[in-house]
KEGUZA-336398 format. One record per residue: residue number from 1; residue in three letters; y, x, z of N, C-alpha, C, O in turn. Coordinates in steps of 0.1 Angstrom, whole numbers, padded with zeros to 4 digits. Example, Ala and Ser with C-alpha at 12.3 -4.5 7.8 and 13.67 -1.06 7.14 Angstrom:
2
(atom 1 ALA (-0057 0132 0078) (-0045 0123 0078) (-0033 0132 0078) (-0033 0142 0085))
(atom 2 SER (-0022 0128 0071) (-0011 0137 0071) (0000 0129 0079) (0011 0134 0080))
END
This chain:
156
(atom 1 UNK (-0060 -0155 0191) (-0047 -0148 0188) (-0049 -0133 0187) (-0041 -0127 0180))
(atom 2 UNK (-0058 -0126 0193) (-0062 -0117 0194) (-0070 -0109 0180) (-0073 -0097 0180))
(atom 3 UNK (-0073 -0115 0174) (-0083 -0113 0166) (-0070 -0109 0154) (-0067 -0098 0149))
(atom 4 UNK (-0062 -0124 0151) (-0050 -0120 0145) (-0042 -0110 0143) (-0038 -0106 0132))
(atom 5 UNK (-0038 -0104 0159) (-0029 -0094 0162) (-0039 -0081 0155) (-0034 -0072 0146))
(atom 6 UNK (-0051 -0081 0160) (-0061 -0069 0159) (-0059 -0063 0140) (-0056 -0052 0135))
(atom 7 UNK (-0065 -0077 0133) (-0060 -0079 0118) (-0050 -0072 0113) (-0050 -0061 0106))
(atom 8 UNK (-0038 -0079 0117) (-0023 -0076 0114) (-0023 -0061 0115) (-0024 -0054 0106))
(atom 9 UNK (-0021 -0057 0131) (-0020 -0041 0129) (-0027 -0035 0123) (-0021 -0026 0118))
(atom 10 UNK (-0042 -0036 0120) (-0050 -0027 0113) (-0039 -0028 0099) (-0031 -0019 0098))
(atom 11 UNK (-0040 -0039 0091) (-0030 -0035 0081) (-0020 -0030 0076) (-0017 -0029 0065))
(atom 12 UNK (-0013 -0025 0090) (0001 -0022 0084) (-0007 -0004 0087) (0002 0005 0089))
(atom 13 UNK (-0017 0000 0088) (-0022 0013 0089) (-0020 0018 0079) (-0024 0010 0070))
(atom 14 UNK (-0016 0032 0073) (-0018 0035 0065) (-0031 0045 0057) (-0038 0053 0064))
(atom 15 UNK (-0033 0045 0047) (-0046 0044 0044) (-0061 0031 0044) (-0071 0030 0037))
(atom 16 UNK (-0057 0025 0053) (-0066 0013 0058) (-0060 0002 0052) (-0066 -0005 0044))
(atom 17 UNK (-0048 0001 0054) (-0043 -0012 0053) (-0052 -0026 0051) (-0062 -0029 0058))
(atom 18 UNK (-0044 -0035 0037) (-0052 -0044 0038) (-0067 -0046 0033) (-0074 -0056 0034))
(atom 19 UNK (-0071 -0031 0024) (-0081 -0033 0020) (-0094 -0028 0033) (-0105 -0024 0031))
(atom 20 UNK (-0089 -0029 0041) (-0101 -0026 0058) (-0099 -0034 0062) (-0109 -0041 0064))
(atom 21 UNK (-0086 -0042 0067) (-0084 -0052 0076) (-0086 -0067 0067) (-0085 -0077 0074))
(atom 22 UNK (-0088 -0069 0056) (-0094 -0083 0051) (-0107 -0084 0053) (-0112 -0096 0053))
(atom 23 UNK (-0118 -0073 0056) (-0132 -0075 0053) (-0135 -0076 0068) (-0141 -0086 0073))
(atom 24 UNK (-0131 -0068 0074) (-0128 -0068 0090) (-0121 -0084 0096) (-0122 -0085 0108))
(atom 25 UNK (-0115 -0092 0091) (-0110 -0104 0092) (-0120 -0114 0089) (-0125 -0120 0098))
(atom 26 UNK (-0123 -0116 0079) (-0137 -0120 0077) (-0150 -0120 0083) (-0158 -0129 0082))
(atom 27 UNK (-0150 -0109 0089) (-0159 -0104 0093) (-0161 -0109 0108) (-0171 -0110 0115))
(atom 28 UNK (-0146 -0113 0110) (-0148 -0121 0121) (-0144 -0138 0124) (-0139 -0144 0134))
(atom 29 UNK (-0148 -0141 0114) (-0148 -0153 0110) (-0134 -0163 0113) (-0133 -0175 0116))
(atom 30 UNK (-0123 -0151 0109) (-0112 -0159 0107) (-0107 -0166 0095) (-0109 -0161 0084))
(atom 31 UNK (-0102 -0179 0095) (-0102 -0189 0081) (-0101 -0177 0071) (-0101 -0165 0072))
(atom 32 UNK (-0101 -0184 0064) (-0099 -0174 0051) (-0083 -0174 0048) (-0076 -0164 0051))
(atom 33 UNK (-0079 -0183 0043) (-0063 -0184 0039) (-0052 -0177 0054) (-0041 -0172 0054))
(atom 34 UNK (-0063 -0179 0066) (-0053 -0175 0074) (-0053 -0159 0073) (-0043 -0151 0073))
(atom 35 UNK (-0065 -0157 0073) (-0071 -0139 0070) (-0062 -0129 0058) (-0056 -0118 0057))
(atom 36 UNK (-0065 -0140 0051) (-0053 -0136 0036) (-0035 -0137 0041) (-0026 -0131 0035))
(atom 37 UNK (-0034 -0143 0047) (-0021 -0146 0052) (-0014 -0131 0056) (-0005 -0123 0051))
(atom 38 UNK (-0024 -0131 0066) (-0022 -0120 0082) (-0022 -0108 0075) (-0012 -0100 0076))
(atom 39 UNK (-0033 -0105 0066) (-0037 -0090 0063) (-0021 -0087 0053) (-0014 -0077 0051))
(atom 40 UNK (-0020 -0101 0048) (-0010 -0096 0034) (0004 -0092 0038) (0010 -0082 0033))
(atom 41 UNK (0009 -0102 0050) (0025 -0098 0056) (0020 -0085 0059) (0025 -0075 0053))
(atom 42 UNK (0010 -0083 0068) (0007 -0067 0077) (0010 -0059 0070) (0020 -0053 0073))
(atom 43 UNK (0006 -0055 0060) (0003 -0046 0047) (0013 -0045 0038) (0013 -0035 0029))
(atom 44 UNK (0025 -0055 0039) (0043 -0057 0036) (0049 -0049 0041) (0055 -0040 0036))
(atom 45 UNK (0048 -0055 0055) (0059 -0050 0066) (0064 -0043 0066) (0076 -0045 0069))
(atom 46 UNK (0056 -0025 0062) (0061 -0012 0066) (0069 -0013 0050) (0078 -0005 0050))
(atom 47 UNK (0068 -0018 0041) (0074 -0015 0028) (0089 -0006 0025) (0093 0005 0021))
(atom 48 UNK (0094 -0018 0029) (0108 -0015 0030) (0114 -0002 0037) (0122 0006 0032))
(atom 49 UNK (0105 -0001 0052) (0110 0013 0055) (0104 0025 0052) (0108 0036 0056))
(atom 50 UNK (0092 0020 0044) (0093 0032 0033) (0100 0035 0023) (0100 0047 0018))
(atom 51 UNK (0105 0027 0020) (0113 0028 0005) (0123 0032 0010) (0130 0038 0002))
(atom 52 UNK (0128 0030 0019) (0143 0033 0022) (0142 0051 0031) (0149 0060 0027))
(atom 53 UNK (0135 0051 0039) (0136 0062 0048) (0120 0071 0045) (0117 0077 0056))
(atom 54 UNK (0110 0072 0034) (0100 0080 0039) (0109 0093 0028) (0108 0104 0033))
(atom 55 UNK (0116 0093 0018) (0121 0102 0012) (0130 0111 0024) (0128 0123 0025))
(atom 56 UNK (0136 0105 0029) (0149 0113 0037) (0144 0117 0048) (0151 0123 0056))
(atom 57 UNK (0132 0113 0049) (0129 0121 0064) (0121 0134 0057) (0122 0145 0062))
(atom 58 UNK (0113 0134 0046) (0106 0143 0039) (0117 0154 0035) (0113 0165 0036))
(atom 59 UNK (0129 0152 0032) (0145 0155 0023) (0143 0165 0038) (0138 0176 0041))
(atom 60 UNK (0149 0155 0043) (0154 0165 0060) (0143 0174 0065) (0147 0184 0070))
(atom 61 UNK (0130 0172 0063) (0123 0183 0073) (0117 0190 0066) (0108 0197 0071))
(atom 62 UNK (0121 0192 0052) (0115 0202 0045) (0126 0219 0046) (0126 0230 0039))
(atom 63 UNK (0130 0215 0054) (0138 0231 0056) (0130 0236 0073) (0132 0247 0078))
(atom 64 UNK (0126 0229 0076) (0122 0222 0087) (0112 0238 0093) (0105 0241 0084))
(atom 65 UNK (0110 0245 0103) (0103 0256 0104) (0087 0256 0104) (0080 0265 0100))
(atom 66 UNK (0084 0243 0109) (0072 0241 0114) (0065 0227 0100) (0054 0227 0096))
(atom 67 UNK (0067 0225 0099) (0065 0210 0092) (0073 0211 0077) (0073 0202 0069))
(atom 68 UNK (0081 0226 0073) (0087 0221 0059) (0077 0225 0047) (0078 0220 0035))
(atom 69 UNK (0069 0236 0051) (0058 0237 0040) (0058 0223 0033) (0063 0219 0022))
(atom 70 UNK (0048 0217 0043) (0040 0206 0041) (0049 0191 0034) (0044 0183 0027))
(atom 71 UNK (0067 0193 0039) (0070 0185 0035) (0077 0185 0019) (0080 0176 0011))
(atom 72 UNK (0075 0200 0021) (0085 0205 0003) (0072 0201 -0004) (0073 0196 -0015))
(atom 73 UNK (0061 0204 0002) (0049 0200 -0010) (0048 0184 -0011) (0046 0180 -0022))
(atom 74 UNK (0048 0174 0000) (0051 0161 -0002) (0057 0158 -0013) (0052 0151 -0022))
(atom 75 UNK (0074 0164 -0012) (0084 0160 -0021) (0080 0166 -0034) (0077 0158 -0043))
(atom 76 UNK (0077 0181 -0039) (0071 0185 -0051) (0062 0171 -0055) (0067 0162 -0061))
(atom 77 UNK (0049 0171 -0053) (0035 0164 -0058) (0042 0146 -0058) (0037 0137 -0065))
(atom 78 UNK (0050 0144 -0053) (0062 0126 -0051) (0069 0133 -0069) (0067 0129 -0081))
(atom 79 UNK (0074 0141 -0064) (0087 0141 -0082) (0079 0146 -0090) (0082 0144 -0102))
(atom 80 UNK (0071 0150 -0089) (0059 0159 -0102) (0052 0143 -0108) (0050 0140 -0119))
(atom 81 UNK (0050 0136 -0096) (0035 0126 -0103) (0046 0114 -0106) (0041 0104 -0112))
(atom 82 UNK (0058 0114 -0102) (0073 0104 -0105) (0069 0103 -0120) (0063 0094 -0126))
(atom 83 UNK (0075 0114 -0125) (0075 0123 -0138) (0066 0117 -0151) (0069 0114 -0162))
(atom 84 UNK (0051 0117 -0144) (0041 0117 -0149) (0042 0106 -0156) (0042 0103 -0168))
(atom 85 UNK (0044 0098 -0143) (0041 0081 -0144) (0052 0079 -0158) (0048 0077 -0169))
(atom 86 UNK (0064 0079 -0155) (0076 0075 -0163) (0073 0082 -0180) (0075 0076 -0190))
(atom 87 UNK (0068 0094 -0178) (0064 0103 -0188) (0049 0094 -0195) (0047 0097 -0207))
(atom 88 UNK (0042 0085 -0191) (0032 0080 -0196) (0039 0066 -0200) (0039 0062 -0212))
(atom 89 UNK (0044 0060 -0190) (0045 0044 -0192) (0060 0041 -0200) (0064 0033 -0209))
(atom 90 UNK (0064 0049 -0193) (0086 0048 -0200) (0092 0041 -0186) (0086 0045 -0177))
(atom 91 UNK (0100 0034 -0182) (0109 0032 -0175) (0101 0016 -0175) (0095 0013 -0164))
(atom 92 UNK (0102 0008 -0186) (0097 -0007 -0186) (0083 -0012 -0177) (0080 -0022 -0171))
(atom 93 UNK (0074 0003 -0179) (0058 0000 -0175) (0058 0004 -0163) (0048 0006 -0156))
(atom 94 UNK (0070 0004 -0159) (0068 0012 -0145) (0065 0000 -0132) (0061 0004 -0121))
(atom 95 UNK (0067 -0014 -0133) (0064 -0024 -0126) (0051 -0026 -0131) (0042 -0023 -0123))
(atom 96 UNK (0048 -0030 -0141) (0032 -0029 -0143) (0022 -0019 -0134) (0017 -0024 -0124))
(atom 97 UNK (0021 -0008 -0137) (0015 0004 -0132) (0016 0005 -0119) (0006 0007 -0113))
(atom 98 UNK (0029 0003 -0112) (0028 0001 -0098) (0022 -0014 -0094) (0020 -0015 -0082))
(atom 99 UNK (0020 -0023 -0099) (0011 -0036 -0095) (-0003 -0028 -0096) (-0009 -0026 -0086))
(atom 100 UNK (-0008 -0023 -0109) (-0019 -0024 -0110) (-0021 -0011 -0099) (-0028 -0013 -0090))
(atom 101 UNK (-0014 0001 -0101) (-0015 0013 -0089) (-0018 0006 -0074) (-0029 0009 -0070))
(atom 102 UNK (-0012 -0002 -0066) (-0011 -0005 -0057) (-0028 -0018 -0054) (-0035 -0019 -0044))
(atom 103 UNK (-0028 -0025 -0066) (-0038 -0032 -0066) (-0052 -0031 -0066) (-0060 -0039 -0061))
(atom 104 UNK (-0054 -0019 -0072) (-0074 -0016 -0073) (-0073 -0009 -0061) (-0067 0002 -0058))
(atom 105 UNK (-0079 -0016 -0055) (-0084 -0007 -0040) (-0088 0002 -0040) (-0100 0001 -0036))
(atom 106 UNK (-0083 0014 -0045) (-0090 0025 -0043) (-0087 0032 -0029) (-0081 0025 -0021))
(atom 107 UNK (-0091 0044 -0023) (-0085 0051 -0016) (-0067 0058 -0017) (-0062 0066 -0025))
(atom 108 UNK (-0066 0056 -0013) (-0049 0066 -0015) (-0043 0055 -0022) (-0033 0061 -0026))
(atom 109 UNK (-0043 0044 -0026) (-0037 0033 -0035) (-0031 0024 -0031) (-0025 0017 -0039))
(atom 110 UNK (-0028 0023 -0019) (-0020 0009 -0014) (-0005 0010 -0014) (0002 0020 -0018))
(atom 111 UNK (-0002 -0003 -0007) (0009 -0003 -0005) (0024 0006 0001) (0036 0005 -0002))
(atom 112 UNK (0015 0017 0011) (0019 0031 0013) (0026 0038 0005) (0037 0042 0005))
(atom 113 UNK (0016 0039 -0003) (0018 0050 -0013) (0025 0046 -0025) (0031 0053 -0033))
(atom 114 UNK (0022 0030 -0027) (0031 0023 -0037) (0046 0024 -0035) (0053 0030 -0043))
(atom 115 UNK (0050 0020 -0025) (0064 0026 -0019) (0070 0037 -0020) (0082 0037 -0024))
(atom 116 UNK (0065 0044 -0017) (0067 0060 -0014) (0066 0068 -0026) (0068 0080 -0024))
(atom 117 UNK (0063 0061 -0042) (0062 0064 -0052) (0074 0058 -0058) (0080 0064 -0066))
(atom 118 UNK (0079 0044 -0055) (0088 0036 -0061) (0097 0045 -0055) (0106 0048 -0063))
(atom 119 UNK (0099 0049 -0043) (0113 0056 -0039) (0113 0066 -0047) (0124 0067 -0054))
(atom 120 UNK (0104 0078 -0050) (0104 0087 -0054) (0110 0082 -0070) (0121 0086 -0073))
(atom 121 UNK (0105 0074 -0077) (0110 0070 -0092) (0125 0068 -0094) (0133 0070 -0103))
(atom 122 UNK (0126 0064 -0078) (0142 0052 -0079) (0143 0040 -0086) (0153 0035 -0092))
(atom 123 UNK (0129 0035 -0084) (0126 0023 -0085) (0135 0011 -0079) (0135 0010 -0066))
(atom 124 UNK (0140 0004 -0083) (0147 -0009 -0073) (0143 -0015 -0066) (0132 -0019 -0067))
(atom 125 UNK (0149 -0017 -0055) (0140 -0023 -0043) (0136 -0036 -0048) (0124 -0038 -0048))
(atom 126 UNK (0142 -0042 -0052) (0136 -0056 -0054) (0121 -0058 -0063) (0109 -0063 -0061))
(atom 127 UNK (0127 -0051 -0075) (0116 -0047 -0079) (0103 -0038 -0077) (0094 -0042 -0084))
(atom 128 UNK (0101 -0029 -0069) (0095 -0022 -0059) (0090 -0032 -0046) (0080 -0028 -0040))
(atom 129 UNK (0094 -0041 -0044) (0087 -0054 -0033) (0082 -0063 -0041) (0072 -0066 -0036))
(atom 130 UNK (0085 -0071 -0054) (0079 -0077 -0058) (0066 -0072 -0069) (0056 -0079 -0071))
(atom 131 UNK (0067 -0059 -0074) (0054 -0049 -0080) (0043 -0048 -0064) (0032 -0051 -0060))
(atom 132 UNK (0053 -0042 -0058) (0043 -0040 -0044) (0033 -0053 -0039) (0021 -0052 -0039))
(atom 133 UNK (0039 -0063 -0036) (0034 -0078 -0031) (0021 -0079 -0045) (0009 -0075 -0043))
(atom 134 UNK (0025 -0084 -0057) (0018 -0083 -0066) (0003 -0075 -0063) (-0009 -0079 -0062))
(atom 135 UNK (0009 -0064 -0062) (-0003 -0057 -0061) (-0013 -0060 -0049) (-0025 -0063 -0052))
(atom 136 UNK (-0009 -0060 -0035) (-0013 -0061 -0025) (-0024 -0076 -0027) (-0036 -0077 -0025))
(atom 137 UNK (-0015 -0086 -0033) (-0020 -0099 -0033) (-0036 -0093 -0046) (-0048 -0093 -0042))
(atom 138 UNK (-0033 -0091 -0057) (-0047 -0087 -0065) (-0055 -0078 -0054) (-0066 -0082 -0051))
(atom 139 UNK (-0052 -0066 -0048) (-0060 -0064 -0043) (-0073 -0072 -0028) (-0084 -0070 -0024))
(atom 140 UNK (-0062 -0082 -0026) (-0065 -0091 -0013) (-0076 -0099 -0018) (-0086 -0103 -0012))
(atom 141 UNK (-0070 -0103 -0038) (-0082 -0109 -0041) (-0098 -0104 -0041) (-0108 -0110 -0037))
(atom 142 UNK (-0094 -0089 -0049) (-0110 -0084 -0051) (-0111 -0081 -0039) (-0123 -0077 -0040))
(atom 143 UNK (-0109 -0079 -0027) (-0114 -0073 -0013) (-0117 -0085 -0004) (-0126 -0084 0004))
(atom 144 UNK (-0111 -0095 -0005) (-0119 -0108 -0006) (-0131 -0110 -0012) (-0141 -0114 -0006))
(atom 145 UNK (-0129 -0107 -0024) (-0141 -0112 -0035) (-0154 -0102 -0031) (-0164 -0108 -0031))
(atom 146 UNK (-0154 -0092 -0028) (-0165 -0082 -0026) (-0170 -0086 -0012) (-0181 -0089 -0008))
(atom 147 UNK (-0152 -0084 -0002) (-0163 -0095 0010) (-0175 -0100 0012) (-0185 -0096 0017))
(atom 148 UNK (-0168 -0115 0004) (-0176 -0126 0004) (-0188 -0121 -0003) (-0198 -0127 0001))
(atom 149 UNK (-0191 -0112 -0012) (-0202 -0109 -0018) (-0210 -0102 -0006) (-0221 -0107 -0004))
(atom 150 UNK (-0207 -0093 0000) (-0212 -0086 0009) (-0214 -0093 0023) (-0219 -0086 0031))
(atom 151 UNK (-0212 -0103 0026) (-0211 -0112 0038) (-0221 -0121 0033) (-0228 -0124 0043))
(atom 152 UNK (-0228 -0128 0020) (-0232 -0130 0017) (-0251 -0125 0014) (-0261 -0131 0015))
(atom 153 UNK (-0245 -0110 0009) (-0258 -0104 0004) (-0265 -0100 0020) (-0277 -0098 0020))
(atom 154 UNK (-0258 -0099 0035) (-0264 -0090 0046) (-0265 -0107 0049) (-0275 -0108 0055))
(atom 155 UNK (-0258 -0121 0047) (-0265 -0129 0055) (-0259 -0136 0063) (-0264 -0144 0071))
(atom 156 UNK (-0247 -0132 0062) (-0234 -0135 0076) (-0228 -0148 0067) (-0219 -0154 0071))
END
């Protein structure tokens, strides 16, 4: 049960999320479907209250004495790269792009930041959880899939 809990919270980390805590799950030889389970809710969870509250707390403390630099530059580089996106894709591609944005595991790419981009767009929530899941789940795949390659190639 421990191993689970250990899993789950790693995921809902940001920056780590699920693409650290699936290889790390594995790694400790939790089922697989359960590993994919655990990492994928974890890596959900925070979704919603990002989409709902990471804008307004950024809103509010950017007048802020100590912390509003940092937050007015948050909100600038959020509405600048908003912009971008809608300015490349149109309004339609914007569930695409946040699947596939949220999906290649890169660094800075998850589910975090998928959120936190759909608020900034004013993206719909519903839509913004089902692009997000989407994504999370493709990346669960290849971070699975390299896993298993690398669990493989060291021998485990």
């Amino acid at each position: 049960m421990i191993k689970y809990l250990t899993v789950f919270l790693i995921s809902m980390v940001p920056l780590i999320e699920l693409r650290g805590a699936l290889p790390i799950a594995l790694g400790m030889g939790l089922p697989t479907l359960n590993a994919y389970i655990t990492c994928i809710v974890g890596n959900m969870l925070p979704v919603p209250i990002i989409y709902f509250f990471a804008r307004k707390v950024l809103i509010w403390g950017a007048d802020k004495k100590y912390i509003g630099k940092f937050f007015t530059f948050c909100l600038e580089k959020g509405e600048k790269a908003g912009k971008k996106l809608v300015a490349a894709t149109g309004r339609g591609g914007l569930f695409i792009a946040l699947m596939l944005f949220v999906g290649i595991p890169l660094p800075g790419t998850g589910a975090w930041t998928g959120a936190l981009g759909a608020s900034f767009l004013n993206m719909g929530f519903k839509s913004t959880v089902v692009s997000v899941s989407l994504g999370v789940v493709m990346a669960a795949i290849i971070m699975g899939g390299l896993s298993a390659l690398g669990l493989h190639i060291f021998g485990l």
